[in-house]
Structures are given as structure tokens and as C-alpha cells.
C-alpha positions as CSV (number, residue, x, y, z in Angstrom):
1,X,-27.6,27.6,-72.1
2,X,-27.4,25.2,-69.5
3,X,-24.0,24.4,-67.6
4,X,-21.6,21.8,-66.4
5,X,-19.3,21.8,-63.2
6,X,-16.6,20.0,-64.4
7,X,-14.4,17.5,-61.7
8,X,-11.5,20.1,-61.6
9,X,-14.3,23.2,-60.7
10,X,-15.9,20.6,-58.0
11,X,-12.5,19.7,-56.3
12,X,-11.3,23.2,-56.1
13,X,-14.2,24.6,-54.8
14,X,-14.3,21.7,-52.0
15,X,-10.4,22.6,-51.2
16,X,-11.7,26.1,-51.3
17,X,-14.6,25.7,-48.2
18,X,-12.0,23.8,-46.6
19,X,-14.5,20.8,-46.2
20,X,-13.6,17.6,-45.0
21,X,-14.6,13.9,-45.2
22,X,-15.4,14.3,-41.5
23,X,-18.5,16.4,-42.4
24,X,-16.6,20.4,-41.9
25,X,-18.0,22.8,-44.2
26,X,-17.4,26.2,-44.7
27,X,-18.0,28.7,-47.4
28,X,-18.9,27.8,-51.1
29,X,-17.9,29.5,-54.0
30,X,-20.9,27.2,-55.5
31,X,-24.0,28.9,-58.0
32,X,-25.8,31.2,-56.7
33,X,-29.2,30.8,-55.2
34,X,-32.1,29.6,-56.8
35,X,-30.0,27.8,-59.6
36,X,-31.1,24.2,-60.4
37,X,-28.4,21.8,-59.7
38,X,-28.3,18.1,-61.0
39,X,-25.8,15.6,-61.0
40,X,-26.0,12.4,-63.0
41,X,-23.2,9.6,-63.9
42,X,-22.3,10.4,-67.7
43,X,-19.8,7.9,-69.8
44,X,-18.4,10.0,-73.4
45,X,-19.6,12.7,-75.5
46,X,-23.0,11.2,-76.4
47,X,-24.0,10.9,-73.2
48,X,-23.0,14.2,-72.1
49,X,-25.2,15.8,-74.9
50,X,-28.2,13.7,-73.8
51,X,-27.6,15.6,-70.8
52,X,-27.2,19.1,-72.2
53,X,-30.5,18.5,-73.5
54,X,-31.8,17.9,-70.0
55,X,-30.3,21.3,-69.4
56,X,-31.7,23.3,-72.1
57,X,-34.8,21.7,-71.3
58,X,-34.8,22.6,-67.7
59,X,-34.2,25.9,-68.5
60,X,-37.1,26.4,-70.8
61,X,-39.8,24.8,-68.7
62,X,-38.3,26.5,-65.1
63,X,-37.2,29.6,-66.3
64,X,-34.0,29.0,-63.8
65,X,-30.4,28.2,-64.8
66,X,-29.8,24.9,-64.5
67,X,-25.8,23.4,-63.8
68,X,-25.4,19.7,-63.8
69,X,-22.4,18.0,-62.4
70,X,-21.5,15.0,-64.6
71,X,-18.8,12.2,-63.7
72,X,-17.8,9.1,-65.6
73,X,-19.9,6.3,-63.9
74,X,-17.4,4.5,-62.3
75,X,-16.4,7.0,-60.2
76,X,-20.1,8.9,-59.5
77,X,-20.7,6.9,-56.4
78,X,-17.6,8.0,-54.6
79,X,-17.7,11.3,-55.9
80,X,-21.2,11.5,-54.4
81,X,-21.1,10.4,-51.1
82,X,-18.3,12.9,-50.8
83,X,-20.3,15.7,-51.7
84,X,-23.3,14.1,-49.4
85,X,-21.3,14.1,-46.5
86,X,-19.3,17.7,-47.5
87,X,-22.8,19.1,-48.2
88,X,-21.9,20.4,-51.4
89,X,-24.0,17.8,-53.2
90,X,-26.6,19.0,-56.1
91,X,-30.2,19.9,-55.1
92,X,-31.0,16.9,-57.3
93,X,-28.9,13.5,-57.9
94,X,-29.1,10.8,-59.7
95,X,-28.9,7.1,-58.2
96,X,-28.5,4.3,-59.9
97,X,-31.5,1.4,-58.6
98,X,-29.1,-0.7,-56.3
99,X,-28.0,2.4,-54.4
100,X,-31.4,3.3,-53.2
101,X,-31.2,0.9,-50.1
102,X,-27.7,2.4,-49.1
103,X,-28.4,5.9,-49.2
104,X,-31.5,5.4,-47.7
105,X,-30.5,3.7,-44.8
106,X,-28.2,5.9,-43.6
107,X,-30.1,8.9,-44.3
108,X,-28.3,10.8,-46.9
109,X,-31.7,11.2,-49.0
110,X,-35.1,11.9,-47.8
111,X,-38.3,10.3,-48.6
112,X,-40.5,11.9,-51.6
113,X,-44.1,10.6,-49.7
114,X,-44.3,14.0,-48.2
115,X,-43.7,16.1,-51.5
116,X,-45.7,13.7,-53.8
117,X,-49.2,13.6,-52.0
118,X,-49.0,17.2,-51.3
119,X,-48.3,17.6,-55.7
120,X,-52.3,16.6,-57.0
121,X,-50.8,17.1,-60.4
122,X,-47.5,14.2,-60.2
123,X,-49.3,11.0,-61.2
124,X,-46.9,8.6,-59.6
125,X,-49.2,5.7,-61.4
126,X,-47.4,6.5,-64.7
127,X,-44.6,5.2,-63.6
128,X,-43.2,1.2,-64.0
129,X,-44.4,-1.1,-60.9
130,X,-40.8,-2.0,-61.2
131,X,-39.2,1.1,-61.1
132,X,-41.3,2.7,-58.1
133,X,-40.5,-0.9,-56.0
134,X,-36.6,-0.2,-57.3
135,X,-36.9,3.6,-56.3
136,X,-38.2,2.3,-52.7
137,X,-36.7,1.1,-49.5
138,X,-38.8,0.4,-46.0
139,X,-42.1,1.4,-47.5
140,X,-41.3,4.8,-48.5
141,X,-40.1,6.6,-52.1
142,X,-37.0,7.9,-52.0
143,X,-36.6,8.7,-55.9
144,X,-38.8,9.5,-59.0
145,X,-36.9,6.8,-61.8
146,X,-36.3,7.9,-65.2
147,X,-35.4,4.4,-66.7
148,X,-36.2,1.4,-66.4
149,X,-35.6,-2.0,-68.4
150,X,-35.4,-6.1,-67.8
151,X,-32.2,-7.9,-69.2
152,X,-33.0,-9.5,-72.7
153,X,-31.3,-11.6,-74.9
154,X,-29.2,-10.0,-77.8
155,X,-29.1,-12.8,-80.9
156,X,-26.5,-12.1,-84.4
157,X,-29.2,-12.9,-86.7
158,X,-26.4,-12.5,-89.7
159,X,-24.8,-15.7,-87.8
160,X,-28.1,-17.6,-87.3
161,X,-29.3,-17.0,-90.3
162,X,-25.2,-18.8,-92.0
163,X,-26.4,-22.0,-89.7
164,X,-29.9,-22.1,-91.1
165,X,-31.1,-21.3,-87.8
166,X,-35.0,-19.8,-87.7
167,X,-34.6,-16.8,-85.0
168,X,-36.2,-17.1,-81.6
169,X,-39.5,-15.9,-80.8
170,X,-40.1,-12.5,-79.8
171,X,-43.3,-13.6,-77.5
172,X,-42.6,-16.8,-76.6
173,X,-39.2,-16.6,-74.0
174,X,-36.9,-19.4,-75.3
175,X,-36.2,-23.1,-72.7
176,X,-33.2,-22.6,-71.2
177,X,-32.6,-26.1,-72.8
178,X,-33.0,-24.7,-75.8
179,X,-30.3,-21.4,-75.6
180,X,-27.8,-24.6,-74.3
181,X,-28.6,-27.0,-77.3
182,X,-27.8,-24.1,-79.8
183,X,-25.1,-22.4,-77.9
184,X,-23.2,-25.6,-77.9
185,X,-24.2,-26.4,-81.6
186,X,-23.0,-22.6,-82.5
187,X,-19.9,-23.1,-80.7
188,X,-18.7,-25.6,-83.3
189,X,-16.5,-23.8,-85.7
190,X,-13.1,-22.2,-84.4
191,X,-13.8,-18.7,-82.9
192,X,-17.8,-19.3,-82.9
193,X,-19.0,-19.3,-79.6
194,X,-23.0,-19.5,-78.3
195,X,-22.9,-17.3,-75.6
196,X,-21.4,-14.0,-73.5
197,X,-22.5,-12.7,-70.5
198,X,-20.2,-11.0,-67.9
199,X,-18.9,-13.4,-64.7
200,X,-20.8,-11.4,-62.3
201,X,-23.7,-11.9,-60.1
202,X,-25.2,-8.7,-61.4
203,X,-25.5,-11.0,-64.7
204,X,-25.9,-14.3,-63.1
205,X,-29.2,-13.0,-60.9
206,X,-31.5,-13.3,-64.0
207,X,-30.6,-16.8,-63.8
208,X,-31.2,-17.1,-60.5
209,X,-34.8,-15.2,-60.3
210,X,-35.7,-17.5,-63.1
211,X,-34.6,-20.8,-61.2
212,X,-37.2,-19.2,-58.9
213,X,-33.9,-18.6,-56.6
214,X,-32.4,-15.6,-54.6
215,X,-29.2,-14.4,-53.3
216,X,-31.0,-13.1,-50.4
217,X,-33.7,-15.2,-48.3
218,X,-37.2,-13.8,-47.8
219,X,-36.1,-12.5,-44.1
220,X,-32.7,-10.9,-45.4
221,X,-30.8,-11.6,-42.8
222,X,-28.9,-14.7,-44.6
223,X,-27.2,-15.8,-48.2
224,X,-29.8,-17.9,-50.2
225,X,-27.1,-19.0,-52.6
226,X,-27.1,-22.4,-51.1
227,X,-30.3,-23.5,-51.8
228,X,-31.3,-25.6,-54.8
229,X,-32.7,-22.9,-57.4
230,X,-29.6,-20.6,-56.6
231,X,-27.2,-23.5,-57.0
232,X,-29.3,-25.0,-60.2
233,X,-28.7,-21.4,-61.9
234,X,-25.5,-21.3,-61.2
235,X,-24.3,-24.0,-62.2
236,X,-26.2,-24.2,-66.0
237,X,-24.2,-20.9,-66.4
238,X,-20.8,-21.9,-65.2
239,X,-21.3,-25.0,-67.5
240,X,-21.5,-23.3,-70.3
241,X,-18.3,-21.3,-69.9
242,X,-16.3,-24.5,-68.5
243,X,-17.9,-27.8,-69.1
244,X,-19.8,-26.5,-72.6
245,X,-17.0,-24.6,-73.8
246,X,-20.1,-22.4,-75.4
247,X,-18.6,-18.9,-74.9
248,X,-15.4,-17.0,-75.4
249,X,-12.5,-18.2,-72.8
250,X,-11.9,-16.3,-70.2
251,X,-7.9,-15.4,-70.4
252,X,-7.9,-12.5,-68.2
253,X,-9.9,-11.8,-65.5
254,X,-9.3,-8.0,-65.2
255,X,-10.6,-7.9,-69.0
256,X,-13.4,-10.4,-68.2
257,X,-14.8,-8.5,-65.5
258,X,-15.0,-5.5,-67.3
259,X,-18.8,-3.9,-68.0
260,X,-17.9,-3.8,-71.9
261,X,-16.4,-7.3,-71.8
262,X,-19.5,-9.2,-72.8
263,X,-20.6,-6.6,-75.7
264,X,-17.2,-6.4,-77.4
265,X,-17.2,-10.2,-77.5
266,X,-20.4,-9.9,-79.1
267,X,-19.7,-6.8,-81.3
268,X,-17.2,-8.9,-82.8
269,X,-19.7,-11.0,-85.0
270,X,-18.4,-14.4,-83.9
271,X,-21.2,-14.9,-81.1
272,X,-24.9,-15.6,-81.1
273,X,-26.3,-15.2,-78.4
274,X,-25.7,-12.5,-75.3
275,X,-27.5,-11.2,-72.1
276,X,-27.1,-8.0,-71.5
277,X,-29.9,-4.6,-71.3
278,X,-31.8,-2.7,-73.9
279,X,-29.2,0.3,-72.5
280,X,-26.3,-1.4,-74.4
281,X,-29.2,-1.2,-78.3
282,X,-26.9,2.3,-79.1
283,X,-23.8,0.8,-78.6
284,X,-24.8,-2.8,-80.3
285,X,-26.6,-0.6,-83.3
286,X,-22.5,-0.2,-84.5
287,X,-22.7,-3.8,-85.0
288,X,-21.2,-5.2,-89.1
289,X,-24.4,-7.5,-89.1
290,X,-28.2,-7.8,-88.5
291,X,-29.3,-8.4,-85.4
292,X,-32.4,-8.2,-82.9
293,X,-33.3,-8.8,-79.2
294,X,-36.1,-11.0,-77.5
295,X,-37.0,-12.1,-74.0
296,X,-34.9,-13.7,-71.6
297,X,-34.2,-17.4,-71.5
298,X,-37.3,-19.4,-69.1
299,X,-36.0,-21.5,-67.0
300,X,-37.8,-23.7,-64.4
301,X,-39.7,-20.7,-62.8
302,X,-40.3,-18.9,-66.2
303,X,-38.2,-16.0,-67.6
304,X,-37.7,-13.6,-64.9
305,X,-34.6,-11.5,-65.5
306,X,-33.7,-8.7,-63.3
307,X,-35.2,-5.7,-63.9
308,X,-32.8,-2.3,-63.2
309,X,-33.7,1.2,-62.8
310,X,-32.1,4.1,-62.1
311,X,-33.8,7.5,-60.3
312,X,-33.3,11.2,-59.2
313,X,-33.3,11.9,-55.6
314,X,-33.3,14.5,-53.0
315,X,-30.4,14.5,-50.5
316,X,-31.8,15.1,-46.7
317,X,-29.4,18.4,-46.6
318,X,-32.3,20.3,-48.9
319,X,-34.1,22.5,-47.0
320,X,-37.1,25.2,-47.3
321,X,-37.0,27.0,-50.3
322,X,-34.2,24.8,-51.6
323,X,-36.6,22.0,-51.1
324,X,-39.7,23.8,-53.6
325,X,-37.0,24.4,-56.3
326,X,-35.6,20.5,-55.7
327,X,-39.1,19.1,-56.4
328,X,-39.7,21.2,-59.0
329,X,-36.5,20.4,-61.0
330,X,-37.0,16.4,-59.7
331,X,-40.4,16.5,-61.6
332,X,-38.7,18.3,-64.6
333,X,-35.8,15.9,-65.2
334,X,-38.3,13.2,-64.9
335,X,-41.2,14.6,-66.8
336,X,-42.7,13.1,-70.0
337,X,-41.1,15.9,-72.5
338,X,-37.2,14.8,-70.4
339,X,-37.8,11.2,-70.6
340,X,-38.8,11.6,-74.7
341,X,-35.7,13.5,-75.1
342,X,-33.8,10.3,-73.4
343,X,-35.5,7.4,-75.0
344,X,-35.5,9.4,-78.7
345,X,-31.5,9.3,-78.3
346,X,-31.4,5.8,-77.2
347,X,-30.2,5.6,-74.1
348,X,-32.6,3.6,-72.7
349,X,-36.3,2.5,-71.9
350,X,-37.9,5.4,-70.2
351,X,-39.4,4.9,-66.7
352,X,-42.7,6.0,-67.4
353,X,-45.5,4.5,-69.8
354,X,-46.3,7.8,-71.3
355,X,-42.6,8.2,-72.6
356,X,-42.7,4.2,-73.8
357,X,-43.6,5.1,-77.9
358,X,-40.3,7.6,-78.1
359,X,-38.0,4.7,-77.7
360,X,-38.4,3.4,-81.3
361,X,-36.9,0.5,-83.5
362,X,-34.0,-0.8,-84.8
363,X,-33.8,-3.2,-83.3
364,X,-37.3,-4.7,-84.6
365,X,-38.1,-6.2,-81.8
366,X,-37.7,-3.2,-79.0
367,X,-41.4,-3.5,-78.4
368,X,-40.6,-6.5,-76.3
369,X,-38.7,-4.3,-73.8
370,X,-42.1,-2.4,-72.7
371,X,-44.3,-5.6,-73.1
372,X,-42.1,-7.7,-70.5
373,X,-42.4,-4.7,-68.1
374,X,-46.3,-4.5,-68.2
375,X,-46.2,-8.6,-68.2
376,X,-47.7,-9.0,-71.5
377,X,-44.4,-11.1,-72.5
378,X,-42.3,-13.5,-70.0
379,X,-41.8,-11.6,-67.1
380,X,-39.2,-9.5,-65.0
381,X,-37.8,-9.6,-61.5
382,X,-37.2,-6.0,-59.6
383,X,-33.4,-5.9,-58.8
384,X,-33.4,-7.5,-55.3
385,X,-30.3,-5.6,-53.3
386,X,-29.2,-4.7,-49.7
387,X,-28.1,-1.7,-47.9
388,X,-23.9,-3.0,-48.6
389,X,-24.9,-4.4,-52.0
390,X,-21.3,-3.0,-53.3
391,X,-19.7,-4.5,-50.7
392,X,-22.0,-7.7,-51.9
393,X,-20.7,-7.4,-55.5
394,X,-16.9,-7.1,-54.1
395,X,-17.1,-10.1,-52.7
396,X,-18.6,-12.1,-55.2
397,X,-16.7,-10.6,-58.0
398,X,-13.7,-11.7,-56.0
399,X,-14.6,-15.4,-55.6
400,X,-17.0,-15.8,-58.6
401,X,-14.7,-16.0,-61.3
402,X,-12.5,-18.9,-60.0
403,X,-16.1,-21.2,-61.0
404,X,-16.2,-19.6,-64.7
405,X,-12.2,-20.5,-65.1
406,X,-12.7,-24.1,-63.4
407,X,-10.6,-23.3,-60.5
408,X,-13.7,-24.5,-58.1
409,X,-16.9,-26.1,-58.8
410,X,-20.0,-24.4,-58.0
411,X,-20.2,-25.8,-54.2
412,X,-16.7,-25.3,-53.7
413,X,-17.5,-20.9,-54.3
414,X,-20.8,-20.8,-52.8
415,X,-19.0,-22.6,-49.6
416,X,-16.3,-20.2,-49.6
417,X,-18.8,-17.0,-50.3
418,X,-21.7,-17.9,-47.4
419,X,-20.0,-17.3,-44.5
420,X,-18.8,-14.1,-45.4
421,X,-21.5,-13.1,-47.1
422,X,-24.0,-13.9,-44.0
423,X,-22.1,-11.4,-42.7
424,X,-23.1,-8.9,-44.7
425,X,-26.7,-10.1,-45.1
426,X,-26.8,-9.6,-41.1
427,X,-25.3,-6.1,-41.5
428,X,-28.4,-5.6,-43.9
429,X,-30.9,-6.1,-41.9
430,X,-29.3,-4.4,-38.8
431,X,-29.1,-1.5,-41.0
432,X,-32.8,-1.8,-42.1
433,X,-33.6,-1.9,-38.5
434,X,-31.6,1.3,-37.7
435,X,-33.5,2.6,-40.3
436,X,-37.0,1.7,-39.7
437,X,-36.1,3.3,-35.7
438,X,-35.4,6.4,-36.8
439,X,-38.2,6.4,-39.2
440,X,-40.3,6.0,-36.3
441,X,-39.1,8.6,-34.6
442,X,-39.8,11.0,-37.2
């Protein structure tokens, strides 16, 4: 059976080598040679047998043992760039979409070109267009994804169905108009509300792509916030939290900015509308009433929600033989036979077309998810992100929720965010730069 290093095992065999933030390593009491070793970001019990599967899975197609590292999500990213920079990190990692720009700018995971055109049997082409553009940073492939999936909206049929309402179409992506009129009209009765979504520009983006907006401009180098599809976005959301009084107050901002914050309100059975992704359809399947999903709202440059992904890479520490086995297990963990095992437990849409039929109904309408990825239905928007984009979020998540209480208007926040965050688009690019230098120099 596969095995699991557990946070405690990790931390004492760091303490152990005696290594250091600085970069000082010493010996390793880690598994012994020729073990497959996998980390991935893994939140409660069902998760973590989803990724026992892996295991057992990897172990009966490698004929190796495999050992995964798990860690509650919230902390993986820390927890990683430690182990990157202690060089006790796993021969294969996961990283979640909007990390792929960091970690490859300062090096801490090599590109996959090399591996995949010498491998005639990895067909890279069976992969999402989104998720390989997600995967990629500077040209080059820095991991192989294993989901993939636009936001959508969620809709309490049970509740639409009390108000006489018809439910939306599952082809035809709703007016943003449209999700306002009924929002408001559904926010009528004491405790009904419209809509949820979290007060975060990780949500509001979908917005923004679909204004036809960015929060980067098409050099990088400078916030796009202020300009008039941004700003247009922004402010239909913030209106229906403040001047629509369409969703659920806001009465404390810790709570609010929670990831959960905009599912619980919805799992409550008193809202009818919510954005979120099809990786929240196992948690919402607990819901006390009927529900369904369709495409996200269109607004004036169509519906273009942001697409995520999230991929396995190789960290630039793996050498020689370490290197075959990494590629070997990095094509097993995102093979056809893993990626069923993911999408038939629900997790979330797999990354690859060939693994698109194991991710089956209910909802009914869970077909849309793979339709608005090959463009047959609305559309989707690859995450857009910079090298610092956590330093991005901090920022906005700081002065972002003063618009959806009413503290500011819209101008007021995007005039306090630009300056500082031109600061960090200028960062970006001087980071892309570095980059792009040393790729040049081999």
C-alpha cells in the first residue's frame, strides 16, 4: 500500500538534516532511493482517500512504492517553498494554476519541453488549451495539469421553482441584466437573497474578463483596473451587495472572506443564485434541495469566466536518474486511468478530454463544464496571474471589501489599490525579464 509523510515526520526529519531557510542541507532520514514521492494540497478525509487511490494506483502501474506528502491547502504553499529551498521537496508536486508564474520565475521548477518531445508516447494535445496555457509561463511547460474547470453559476432550482421561475438555460449563458432583475426580484422576502459570491478578485475576475476587462494590461507592467471594462465589472458586482441589497450582508469580514463563505450561504437554501467552480458539485451535492449549474453570466464581451487549473511539476533539484523516475511518476499521476479515478470521486473536471466522460451527473447539467472548455457553450478565460500574484490577492483582499460593505465607492478602492499595485505589476515583469535572461543563457 501506498504511504503518507505526515507534517510531524516532515518537520522532524527537516530538524533532523539540520536544514535551514537559508538553503543548508545535510543528511535525510527521507525514503529510500527509487521511491516515488508526490506532494499534493489535501483538505479532510475524502480528499485524502482520493489521494490514496493515486497511491495504490501508482504502485500498480510503476511497480515502485509511492509516499505522498499531503498538507491542508492553506498551508501547502508555505510548506513547499520550504521544502524547495531545503531540498527536501517530493520528486513530484503539485501546484495549483496561479503558482506556476512564481515558481517558475525564480527557478524552483524546471521546464517539461525537454522531457515531453523526447516521450513519442505523451500526447500533450489531450490536454485542455486552457490548462496547458495555465501550466505555462515564458513559452515553456512547466507542469502536466490534472484539472481544469471555468467558474459556473450554481442556481436552487427548489427556490426558483416556489417563485414560478423557469430555470436558466444550460446553452444559452444568461444577460447579466438578467441574473440582476432576478436577483433583486429573489431578494424580496426576509432572508432570500439573489446572489453569493466571495469579495475577492479571484471571484470578481470572471466579471472582469467578461466586461472584456483585465487586472493586468496587455504589457504587464501596470494595473488595468482603472479602465472602463474593469471599472464597469466591478461596480455591477459591488452593486448588488450594497446598492441592490441582492445577497447576504456582509457582517464580518474575516467570515466573508473565507473560501467556504459563499457555499455555506448557499447551502443554506435561502439563495438562488451563486458563482463559484464545478470543484465545490461534492460539497453542494449535501444540499436539502434540487439544484443544477449552467454557464456563467455574459456580460458586454460574452461569458468569459476564469478558467483554473491546477498541475504536477518537477522541482529544478531532480537530477539524472531521479529525473527518469520523476517523469515517469508525473505521467502516472496525470494519466487517463489517475485522472478517471479523480473525476469518478468528484473532485473535479479532469484536465484531459479522454478523462471528460468519468465526471458524471448529478448535477444534470455537468456536461456544460466540458462544453464551455472546448467552446461549444459561452466561453472561458485562462486565469491571467503574475509572478507575486499572492502578494496581488493580499492587497486586494485588504482594500476590496471596504466597496462590498459601502465604506468606499468603486473609484475610491481602485484609486487607493493602483499605485500600489503598479508596484507589483512592475515587480512582474522585472521578474519575467530575469527570467527570460536566464532562460537564454541556458
Amino acid at each position: 500500500m501506498s504511504s503518507s509523510l505526515s507534517r510531524r515526520t516532515l518537520l522532524r526529519r527537516t530538524a533532523a538534516g539540520g536544514l535551514a531557510v537559508a538553503g543548508l542541507s545535510g543528511c535525510s532520514t527521507g525514503p529510500p532511493p527509487g521511491t516515488a514521492t508526490w506532494s499534493m494540497w489535501s483538505n479532510g478525509p475524502e480528499e485524502g482517500k482520493v489521494w490514496a487511490s493515486f497511491g495504490d494506483y501508482v504502485e500498480k502501474r510503476m511497480h515502485v512504492k509511492s509516499v505522498s506528502t499531503l498538507t491542508p491547502s492553506d498551508s501547502y504553499a508555505t510548506k513547499l517553498d520550504l521544502q524547495l529551498v531545503s531540498g527536501t521537496a517530493s520528486l513530484v508536486t503539485g501546484i495549483n494554476g496561479w503558482m506556476v508564474p512564481t515558481y517558475a520565475a525564480r527557478g524552483a521548477h524546471r521546464p517539461l519541453d525537454d522531457l515531453i518531445a523526447d516521450d513519442p508516447d505523451f500526447d500533450l494535445d489531450d490536454f485542455y488549451p486552457a490548462i496547458r496555457s495555465i501550466s505555462s509561463f515564458a513559452g515553456k511547460t512547466y507542469g502536466i495539469g490534472f484539472d481544469v474547470a471555468p467558474t459556473v453559476l450554481y442556481y436552487n432550482k427548489t427556490l426558483l421553482d416556489k417563485h414560478g421561475i423557469d430555470p436558466p438555460s444550460p446553452t444559452e449563458p444568461m444577460t447579466w441584466e438578467t441574473l440582476r432583475d432576478l436577483a433583486i426580484e429573489l431578494s424580496g422576502p426576509k432572508d432570500s437573497y439573489g446572489f453569493t459570491c466571495g469579495p475577492a478578485i479571484d471571484d470578481l475576475v470572471s466579471w472582469i474578463y467578461s466586461a472584456g476587462g483585465n487586472v493586468i494590461n496587455d504589457k504587464g507592467d501596470a494595473s488595468a483596473l482603472d479602465a472602463p471594462e474593469a471599472r464597469h465589472a466591478i461596480e455591477f458586482v459591488i452593486d448588488l451587495f450594497v446598492k441592490d441589497r441582492a445577497t447576504p450582508p456582509i457582517t464580518n469580514l474575516v467570515s466573508a472572506k473565507a473560501s467556504g463563505a459563499a457555499l455555506s450561504n448557499f447551502l443554506q437554501g435561502n439563495v438562488a443564485f451563486m458563482q463559484n467552480g464545478p470543484w465545490q458539485v461534492l460539497n453542494v451535492r449535501k444540499a436539502p434541495f434540487e439544484w443544477d449549474i449552467v454557464p456563467f453570466p455574459a456580460g458586454p464581451a460574452g461569458s468569459k469566466p476564469r478558467v483554473s487549473g491546477s498541475s504536477f511539476g518537477i522541482p529544478s533539484g531532480v537530477k539524472g536518474s531521479d529525473l527518469d523516475l520523476a517523469w515517469r511518476l508525473l505521467k502516472t499521476l496525470t494519466s487517463t486511468g489517475a485522472l478517471d479515478i479523480y473525476a469518478t470521486a468528484g473532485r473535479n473536471n479532469p484536465a484531459r478530454r479522454s478523462s471528460g466522460s468519468a465526471f458524471k451527473p448529478p448535477p444534470a447539467n455537468l456536461g456544460v463544464v466540458q462544453k464551455i472548455l472546448k467552446g461549444e457553450v459561452g466561453g472561458g478565460h485562462p486565469f491571467d496571474v503574475t509572478t507575486n500574484w499572492n502578494r496581488v490577492r493580499l492587497l486586494m483582499g485588504q482594500e476590496l471589501p471596504r466597496a462590498f460593505l459601502g465604506d468606499l465607492t468603486v473609484a475610491e478602492t481602485i484609486e487607493n489599490i493602483n499605485p500600489r499595485l503598479n508596484v507589483l505589476m512592475r515587480q512582474h515583469r522585472d521578474a519575467v525579464r530575469q527570467a527570460d535572461r536566464r532562460g537564454e543563457r541556458g
